[in-house]
C-alpha positions in Angstrom: 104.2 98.2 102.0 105.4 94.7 102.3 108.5 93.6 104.3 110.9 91.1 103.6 110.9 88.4 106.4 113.6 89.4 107.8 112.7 92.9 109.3 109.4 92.0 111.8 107.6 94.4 114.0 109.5 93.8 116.7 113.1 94.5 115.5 111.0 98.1 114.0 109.9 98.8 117.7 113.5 98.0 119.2 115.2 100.4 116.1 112.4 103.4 117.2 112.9 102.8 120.9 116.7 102.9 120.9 116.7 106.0 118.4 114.9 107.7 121.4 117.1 106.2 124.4 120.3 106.8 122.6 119.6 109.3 119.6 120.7 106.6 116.9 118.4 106.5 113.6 118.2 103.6 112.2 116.4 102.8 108.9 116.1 99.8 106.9 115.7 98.5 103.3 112.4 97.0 102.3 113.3 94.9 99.6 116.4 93.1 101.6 116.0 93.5 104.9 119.2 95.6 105.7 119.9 97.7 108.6 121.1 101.5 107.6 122.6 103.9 110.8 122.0 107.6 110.3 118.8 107.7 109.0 116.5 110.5 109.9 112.8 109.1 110.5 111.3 110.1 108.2 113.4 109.1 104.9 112.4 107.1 102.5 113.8 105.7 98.8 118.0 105.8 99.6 119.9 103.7 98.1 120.8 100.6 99.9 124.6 99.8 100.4 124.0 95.8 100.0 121.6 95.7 97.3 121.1 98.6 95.6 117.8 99.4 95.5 116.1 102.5 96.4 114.0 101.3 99.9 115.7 102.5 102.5 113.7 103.9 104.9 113.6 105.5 108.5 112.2 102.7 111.4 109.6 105.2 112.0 108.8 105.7 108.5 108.5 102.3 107.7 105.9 101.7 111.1 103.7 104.7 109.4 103.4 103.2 106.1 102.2 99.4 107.4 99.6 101.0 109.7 101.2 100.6 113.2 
């Protein structure tokens, strides 16, 4: 899986520690970089709001599929 530029390792690690500390899932779209609230981990292909495409994925999904 390759991620846009935007979306590093680190803003993945921040998303899956503060869906721990404060129960907020967070995934985000591979293909733009967009940040989606209310994702469950482990989701993958919704539809992104800004561009349209079918990458949205949990933060902890996302850390599974690049090898973390």
């Amino acid at each position: 899986m390759k991620l846009p530029p935007n979306l590093t390792l680190e803003i993945l690690l921040k998303a899956v520690e503060r869906s721990m500390a404060e129960n907020d899932n967070l995934g985000f779209c591979i293909s733009c970089g967009t940040e989606a609230q209310g994702c469950e981990p482990d989701v993958s292909k919704l539809p992104c709001e800004k561009c349209g495409s079918l990458a949205v994925y949990g933060a902890e999904q996302i850390l599974i599929e690049v090898g973390v």
